[in-house]
C-alpha positions as CSV (number, residue, x, y, z in Angstrom):
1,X,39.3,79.2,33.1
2,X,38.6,76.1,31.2
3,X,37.8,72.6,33.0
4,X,39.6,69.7,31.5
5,X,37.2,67.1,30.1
6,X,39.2,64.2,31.9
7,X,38.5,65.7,34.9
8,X,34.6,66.3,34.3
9,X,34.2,62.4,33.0
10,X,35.8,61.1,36.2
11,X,33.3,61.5,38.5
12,X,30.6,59.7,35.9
13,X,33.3,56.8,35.2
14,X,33.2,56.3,39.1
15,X,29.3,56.2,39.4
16,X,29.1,53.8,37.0
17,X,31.8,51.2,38.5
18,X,29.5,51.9,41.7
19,X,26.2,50.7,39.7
20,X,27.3,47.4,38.4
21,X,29.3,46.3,41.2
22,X,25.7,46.3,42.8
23,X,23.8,44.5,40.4
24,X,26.7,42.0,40.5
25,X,26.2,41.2,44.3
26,X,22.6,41.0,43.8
27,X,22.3,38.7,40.9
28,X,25.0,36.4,43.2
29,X,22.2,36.3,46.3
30,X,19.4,35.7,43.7
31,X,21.5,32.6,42.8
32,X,22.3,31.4,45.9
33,X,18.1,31.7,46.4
34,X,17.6,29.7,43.9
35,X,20.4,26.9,44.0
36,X,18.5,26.6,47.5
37,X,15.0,25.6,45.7
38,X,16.7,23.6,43.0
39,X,18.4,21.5,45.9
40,X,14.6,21.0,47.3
41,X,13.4,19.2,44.1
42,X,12.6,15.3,44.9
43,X,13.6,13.2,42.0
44,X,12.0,10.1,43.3
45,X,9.2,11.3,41.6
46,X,10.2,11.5,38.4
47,X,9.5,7.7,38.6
48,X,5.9,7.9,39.1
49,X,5.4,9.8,35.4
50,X,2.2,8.5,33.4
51,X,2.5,7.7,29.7
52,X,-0.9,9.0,27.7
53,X,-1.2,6.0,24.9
54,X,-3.3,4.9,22.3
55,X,-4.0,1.1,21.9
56,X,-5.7,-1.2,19.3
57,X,-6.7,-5.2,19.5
58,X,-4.7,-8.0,18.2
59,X,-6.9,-9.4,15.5
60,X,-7.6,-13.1,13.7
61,X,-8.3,-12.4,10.4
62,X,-7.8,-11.5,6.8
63,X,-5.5,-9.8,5.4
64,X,-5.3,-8.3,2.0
65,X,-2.3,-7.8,0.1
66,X,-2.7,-5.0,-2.6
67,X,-0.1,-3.2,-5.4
68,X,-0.3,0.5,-5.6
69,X,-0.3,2.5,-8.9
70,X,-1.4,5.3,-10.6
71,X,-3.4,6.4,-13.7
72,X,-6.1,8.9,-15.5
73,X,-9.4,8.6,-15.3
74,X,-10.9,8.2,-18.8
75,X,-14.6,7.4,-20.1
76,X,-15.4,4.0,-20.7
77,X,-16.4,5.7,-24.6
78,X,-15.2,9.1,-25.3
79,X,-15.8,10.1,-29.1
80,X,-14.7,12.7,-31.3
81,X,-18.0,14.1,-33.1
82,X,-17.1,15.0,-36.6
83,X,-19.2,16.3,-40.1
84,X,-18.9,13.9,-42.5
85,X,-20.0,15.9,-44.9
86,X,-19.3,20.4,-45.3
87,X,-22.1,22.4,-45.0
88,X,-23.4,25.6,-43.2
89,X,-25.0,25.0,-39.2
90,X,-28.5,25.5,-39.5
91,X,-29.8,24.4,-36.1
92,X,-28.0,23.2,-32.8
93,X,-30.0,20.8,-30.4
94,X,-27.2,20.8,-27.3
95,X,-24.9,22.4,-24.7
96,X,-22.0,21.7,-23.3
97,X,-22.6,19.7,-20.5
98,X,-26.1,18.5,-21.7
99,X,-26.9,14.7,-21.6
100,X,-28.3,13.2,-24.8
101,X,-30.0,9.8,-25.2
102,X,-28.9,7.7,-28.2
103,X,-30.2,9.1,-31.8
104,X,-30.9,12.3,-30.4
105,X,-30.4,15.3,-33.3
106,X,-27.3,17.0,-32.1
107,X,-26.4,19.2,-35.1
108,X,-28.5,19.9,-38.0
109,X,-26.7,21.0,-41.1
110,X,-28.2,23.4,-43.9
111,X,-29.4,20.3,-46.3
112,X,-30.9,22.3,-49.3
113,X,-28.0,21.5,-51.7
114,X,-28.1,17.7,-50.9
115,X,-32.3,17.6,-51.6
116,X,-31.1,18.9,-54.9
117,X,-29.0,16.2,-55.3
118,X,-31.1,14.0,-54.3
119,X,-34.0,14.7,-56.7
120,X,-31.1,15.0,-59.6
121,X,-29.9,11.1,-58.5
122,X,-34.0,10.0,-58.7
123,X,-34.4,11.9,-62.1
124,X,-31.0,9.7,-63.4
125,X,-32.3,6.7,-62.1
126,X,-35.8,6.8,-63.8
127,X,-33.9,7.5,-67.4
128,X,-31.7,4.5,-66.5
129,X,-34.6,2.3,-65.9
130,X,-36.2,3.6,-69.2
131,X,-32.9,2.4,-71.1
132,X,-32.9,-0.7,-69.0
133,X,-36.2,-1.6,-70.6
134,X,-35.4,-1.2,-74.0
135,X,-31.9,-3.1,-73.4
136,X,-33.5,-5.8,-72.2
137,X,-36.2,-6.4,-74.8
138,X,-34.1,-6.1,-77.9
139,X,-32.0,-8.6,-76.3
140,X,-33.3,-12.5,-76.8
141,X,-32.4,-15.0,-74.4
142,X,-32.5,-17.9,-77.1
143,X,-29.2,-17.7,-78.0
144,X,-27.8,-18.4,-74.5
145,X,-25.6,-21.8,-74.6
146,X,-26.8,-22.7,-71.1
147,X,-24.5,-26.2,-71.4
148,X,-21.3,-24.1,-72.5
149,X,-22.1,-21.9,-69.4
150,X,-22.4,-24.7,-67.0
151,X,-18.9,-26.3,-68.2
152,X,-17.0,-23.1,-67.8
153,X,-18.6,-22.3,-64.1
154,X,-16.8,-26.2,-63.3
155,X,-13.8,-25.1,-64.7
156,X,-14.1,-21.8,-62.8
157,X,-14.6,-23.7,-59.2
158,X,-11.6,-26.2,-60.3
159,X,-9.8,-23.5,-61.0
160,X,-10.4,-21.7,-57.5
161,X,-9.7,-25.2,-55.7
162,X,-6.0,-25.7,-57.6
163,X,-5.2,-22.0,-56.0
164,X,-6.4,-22.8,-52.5
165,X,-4.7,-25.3,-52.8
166,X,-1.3,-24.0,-53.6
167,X,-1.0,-25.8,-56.9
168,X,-1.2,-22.3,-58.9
169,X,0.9,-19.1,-58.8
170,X,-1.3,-15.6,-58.2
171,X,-0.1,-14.7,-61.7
172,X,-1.2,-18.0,-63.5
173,X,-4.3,-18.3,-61.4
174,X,-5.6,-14.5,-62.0
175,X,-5.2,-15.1,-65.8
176,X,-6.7,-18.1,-67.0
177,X,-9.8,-16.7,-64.5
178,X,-10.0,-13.8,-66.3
179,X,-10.1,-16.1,-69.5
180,X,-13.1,-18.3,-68.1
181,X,-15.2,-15.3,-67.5
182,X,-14.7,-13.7,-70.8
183,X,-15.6,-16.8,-72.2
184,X,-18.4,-17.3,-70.2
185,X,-19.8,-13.3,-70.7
186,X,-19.9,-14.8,-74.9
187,X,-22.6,-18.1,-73.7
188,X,-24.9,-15.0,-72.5
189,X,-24.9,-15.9,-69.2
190,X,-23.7,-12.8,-67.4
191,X,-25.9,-10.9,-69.9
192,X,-27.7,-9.3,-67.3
193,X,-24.4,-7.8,-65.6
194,X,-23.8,-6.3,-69.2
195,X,-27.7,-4.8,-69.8
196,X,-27.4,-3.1,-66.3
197,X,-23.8,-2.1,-67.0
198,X,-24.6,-0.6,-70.8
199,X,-28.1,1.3,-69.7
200,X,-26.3,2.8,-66.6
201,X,-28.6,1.2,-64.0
202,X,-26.1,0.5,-61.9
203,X,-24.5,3.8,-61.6
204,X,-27.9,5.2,-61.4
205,X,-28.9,3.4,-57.8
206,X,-25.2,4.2,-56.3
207,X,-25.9,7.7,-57.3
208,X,-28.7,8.1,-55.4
209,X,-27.8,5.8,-52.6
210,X,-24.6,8.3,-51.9
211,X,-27.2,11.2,-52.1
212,X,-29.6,10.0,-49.7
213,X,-26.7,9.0,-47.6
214,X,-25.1,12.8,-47.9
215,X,-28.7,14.2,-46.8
216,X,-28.5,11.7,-43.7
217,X,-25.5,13.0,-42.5
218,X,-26.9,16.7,-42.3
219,X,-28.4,15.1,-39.4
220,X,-25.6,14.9,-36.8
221,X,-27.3,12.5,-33.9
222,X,-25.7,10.8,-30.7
223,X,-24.3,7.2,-31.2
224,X,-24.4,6.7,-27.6
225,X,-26.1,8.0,-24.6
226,X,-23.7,10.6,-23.1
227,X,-22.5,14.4,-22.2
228,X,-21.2,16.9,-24.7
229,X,-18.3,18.3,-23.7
230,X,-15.5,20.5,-25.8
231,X,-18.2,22.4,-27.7
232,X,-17.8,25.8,-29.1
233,X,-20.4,25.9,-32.0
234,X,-22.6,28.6,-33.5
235,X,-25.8,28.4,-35.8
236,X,-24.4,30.1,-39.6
237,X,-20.5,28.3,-38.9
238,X,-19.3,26.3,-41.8
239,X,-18.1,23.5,-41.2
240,X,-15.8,20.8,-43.1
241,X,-15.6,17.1,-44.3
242,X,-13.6,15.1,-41.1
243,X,-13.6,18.4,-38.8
244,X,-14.3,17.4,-35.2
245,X,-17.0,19.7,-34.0
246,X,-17.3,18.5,-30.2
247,X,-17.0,15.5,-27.7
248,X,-19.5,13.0,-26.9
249,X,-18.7,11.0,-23.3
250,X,-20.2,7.9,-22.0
251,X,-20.3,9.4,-18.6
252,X,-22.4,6.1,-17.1
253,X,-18.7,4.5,-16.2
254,X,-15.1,5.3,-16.2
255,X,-11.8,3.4,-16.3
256,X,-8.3,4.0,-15.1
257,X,-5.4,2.2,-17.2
258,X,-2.4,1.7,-15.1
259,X,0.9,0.1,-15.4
260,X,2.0,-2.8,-13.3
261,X,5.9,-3.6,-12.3
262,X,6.6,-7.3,-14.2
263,X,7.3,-8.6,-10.7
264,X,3.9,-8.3,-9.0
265,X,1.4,-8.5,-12.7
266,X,0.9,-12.6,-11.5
267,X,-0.8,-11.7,-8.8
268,X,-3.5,-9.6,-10.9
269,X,-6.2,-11.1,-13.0
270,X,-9.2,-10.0,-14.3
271,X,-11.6,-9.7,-11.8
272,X,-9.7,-8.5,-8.5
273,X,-11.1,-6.2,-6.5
274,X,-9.4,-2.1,-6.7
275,X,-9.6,0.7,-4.3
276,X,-9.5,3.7,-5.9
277,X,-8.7,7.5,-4.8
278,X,-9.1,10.3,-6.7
279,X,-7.1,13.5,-5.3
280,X,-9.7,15.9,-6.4
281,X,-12.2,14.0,-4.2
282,X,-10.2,13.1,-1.4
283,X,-12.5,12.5,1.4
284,X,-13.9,9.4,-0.9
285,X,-12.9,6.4,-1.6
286,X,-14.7,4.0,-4.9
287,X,-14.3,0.5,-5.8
288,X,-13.8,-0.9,-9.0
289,X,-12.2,-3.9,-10.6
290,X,-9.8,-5.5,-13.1
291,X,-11.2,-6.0,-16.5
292,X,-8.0,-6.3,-18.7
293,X,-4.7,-7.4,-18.2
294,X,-2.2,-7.0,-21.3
295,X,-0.1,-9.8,-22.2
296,X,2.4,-7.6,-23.2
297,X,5.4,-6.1,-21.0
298,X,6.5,-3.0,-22.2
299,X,10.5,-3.9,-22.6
300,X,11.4,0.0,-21.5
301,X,9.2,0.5,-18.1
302,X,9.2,-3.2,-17.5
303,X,5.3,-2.6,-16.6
304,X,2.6,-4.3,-17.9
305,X,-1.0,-2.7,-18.9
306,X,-4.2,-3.6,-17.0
307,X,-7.5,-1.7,-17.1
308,X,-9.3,-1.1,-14.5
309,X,-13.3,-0.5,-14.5
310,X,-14.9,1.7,-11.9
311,X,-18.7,2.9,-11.4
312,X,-19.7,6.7,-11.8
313,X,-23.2,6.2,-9.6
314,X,-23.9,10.1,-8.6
315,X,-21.6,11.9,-11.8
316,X,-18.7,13.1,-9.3
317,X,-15.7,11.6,-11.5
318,X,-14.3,13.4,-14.9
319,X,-12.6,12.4,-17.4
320,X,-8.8,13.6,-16.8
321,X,-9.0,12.7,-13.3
322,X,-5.3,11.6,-11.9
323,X,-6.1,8.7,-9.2
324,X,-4.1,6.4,-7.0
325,X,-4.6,2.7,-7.6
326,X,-4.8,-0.3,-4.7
327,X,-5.1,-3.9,-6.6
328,X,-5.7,-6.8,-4.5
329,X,-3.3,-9.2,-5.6
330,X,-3.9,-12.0,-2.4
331,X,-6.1,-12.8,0.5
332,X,-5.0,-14.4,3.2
333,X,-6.9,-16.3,5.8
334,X,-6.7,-16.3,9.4
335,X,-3.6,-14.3,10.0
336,X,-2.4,-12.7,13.4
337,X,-2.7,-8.8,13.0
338,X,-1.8,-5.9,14.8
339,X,-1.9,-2.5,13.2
340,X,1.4,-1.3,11.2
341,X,1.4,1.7,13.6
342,X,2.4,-0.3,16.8
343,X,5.8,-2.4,15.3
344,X,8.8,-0.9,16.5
345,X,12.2,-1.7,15.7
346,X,15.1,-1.4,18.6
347,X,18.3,-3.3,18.4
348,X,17.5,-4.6,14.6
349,X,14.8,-6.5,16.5
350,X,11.0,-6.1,16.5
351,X,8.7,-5.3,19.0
352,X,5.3,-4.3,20.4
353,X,4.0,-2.7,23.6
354,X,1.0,-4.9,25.3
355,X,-1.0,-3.4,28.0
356,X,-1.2,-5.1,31.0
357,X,-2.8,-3.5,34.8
358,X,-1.7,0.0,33.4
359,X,1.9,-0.8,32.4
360,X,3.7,-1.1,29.0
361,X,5.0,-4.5,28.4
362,X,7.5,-4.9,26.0
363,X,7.3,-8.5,23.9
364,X,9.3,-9.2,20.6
365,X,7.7,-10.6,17.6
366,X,8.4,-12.7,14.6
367,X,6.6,-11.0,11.8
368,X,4.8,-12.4,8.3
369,X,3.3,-10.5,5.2
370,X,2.3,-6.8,5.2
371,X,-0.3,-4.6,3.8
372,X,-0.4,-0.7,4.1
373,X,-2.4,-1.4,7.3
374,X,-1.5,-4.2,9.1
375,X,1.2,-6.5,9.8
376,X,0.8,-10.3,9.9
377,X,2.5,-11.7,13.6
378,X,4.0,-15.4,13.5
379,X,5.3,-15.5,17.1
380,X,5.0,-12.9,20.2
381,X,1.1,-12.4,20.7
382,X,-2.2,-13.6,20.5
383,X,-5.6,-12.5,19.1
384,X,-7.3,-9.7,21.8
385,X,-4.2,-8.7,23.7
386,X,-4.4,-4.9,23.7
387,X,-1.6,-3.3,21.7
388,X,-0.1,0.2,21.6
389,X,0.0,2.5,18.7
390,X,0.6,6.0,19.8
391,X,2.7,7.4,22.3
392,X,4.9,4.5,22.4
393,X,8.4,5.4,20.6
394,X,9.8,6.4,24.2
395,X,8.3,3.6,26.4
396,X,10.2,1.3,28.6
397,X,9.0,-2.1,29.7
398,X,7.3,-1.9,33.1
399,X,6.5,2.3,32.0
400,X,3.2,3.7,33.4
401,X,0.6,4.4,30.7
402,X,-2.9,5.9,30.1
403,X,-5.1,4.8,27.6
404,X,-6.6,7.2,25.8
405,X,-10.1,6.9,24.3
């Protein structure tokens, strides 16, 4: 016969009531044990809490205001190298990131082809010389009308005076000029102008003064001391007129050229002192100083340009750089100061903690001028009271406190 399965889940149904109804008397003494202790605890003492603080000194001094900016570090001269001249890399002197001293042979370009010019330019010039010679004795002087030449040179200064002066128009003045000077080519005085001219002298010497130039600038040397930087050169590579070829940086100093707000640039001149903080370096801090200030505003940002010089003593800064800027822009003398850290602000009024015999003393202040460090106080303490500047957001006056060291 089969057993109903009502009557089978009974029995479990019932043990189960049985279980929690115990727990639930158990868990109501475990209270009632407890609500005794809690009733025990003596909160009298809660009055004798110590406050772990840190405190600085009131100070007399000077205090510095600065504007904050922010700029790229660049190299006080960073060139472009480039070949003046094509031609074929025959020999390469540097590295990238080699230092070269001023003059130094950098690049030396395959210079065959420009000797051959060269000796083609001499060979012209001797020719010209030859018909220079023969120009010049066929040619008598005799004949010159020194007095005629003398009277048109006058006329030729006159002429050049009137002008200055404003008494001629360009047009007027450029062609009776050109009419003296014919005139005074025909008294034989500009005859030498005309023998060079005719044997092709002239032509001759700027022939081979461009050639000799050309075979100087297969010699690409430094124009300043500095790094090379950006190069990617091989001996054989071909190179062409105005390409750059690599970088040359005066690594010796750097500058950062930041823009000021309109509102605080009369405060900077050249000369002021700069902290300076580059983020790839950030344990360090370097100095420089202002050594332009633009006297233009730029009408969009409504900031104004000023360069700022810093020292490169042991080669840690690189061009590119990004850095954050502090310019001094006042210093003022003898000044109450407490460090920014221990102003508070309760009720729209503000305040400082003293220490005095282990307790916090609340006094309110009248406060001056500001710097990222330190706040200038007109009324409320005096120079070597001890301050707080940690710990104290939830003091109360009268509150016991530890210093800690």
């Amino acid at each position: 016969m089969k057993i109903p399965i009502k009557i089978i889940a009974i029995p479990f149904v019932i043990v189960i009531i049985i279980i929690a109804a115990y727990q639930l008397f158990s868990v109501g003494d475990t209270e009632k044990k407890d609500g005794n202790k809690i009733s025990n605890v003596d909160y009298g003492t809660l009055d004798e809490i110590i406050f772990d603080v840190r405190t600085s000194n009131v100070l007399k001094g000077e205090l510095i205001k600065t504007t904050n900016a922010n700029g790229i570090i660049r190299a006080n001269r960073e060139l472009d190298i480039v070949a003046n001249i094509p031609g074929y890399i025959s020999n390469i002197h540097i590295y990238e990131g080699k230092y070269v001293a001023k003059g130094l042979i950098l690049v030396q370009l395959d210079d065959k082809e420009y000797q051959i010019a060269l000796k083609e330019a001499e060979d012209q010039l001797i020719e010209a010389r030859v018909e220079y010679g023969f120009l010049t004795k066929d040619t008598g002087v005799d004949t010159m009308n020194i007095d005629n030449a003398v009277v048109i040179e006058k006329q030729i200064s006159q002429l050049d005076q009137q002008f200055n002066k404003g008494m001629l128009s360009e047009e007027e003045y450029l062609t009776r000029r050109d009419e003296l000077e014919l005139k005074l080519i025909f008294t034989g005085a500009k005859r030498e102008e005309l023998i060079l001219n005719k044997s092709g002298f002239s032509r001759a010497v700027n022939a081979k003064e461009r050639s000799e130039l050309n075979l100087a600038y297969t010699k690409i040397k430094a124009p300043f001391p500095g790094v090379i930087g950006d190069f990617d050169l091989v001996v054989g590579q071909r190179v062409n007129s105005g390409e750059k070829l690599f970088k040359l940086i005066d690594v010796s100093g750097f500058k950062i050229d930041v823009g000021v707000l309109e509102s605080e640039i009369v405060y900077i001149s050249k000369g002021n002192r700069v902290e300076i903080k580059v983020n790839a370096l950030a344990d360090q801090t370097f100095e420089g100083k202002v050594v332009f200030v633009s006297p233009y505003i730029d009408t969009e940002t409504k900031t104004c340009k000023v360069s700022i010089e810093i020292a490169n003593p042991d080669n840690q800064l690189k061009s590119g750089m990004f850095a954050t800027v502090k310019i001094e822009t006042a210093s003022l003398k003898d000044r109450i100061l407490v460090p920014k850290d221990a102003l508070l602000v309760r009720d729209r009024r503000n305040l400082v903690f003293t220490v005095e015999d282990s307790l916090a003393k609340w006094k309110y202040v009248d406060i001056g001028e500001k710097n990222d460090e330190y706040i200038e106080i007109l009324k409320g303490v005096t120079p070597g009271e001890e301050v707080i500047v940690e710990g104290h957001y939830t003091l109360a006056h009268d509150a016991r406190i530890r210093v800690l060291k």
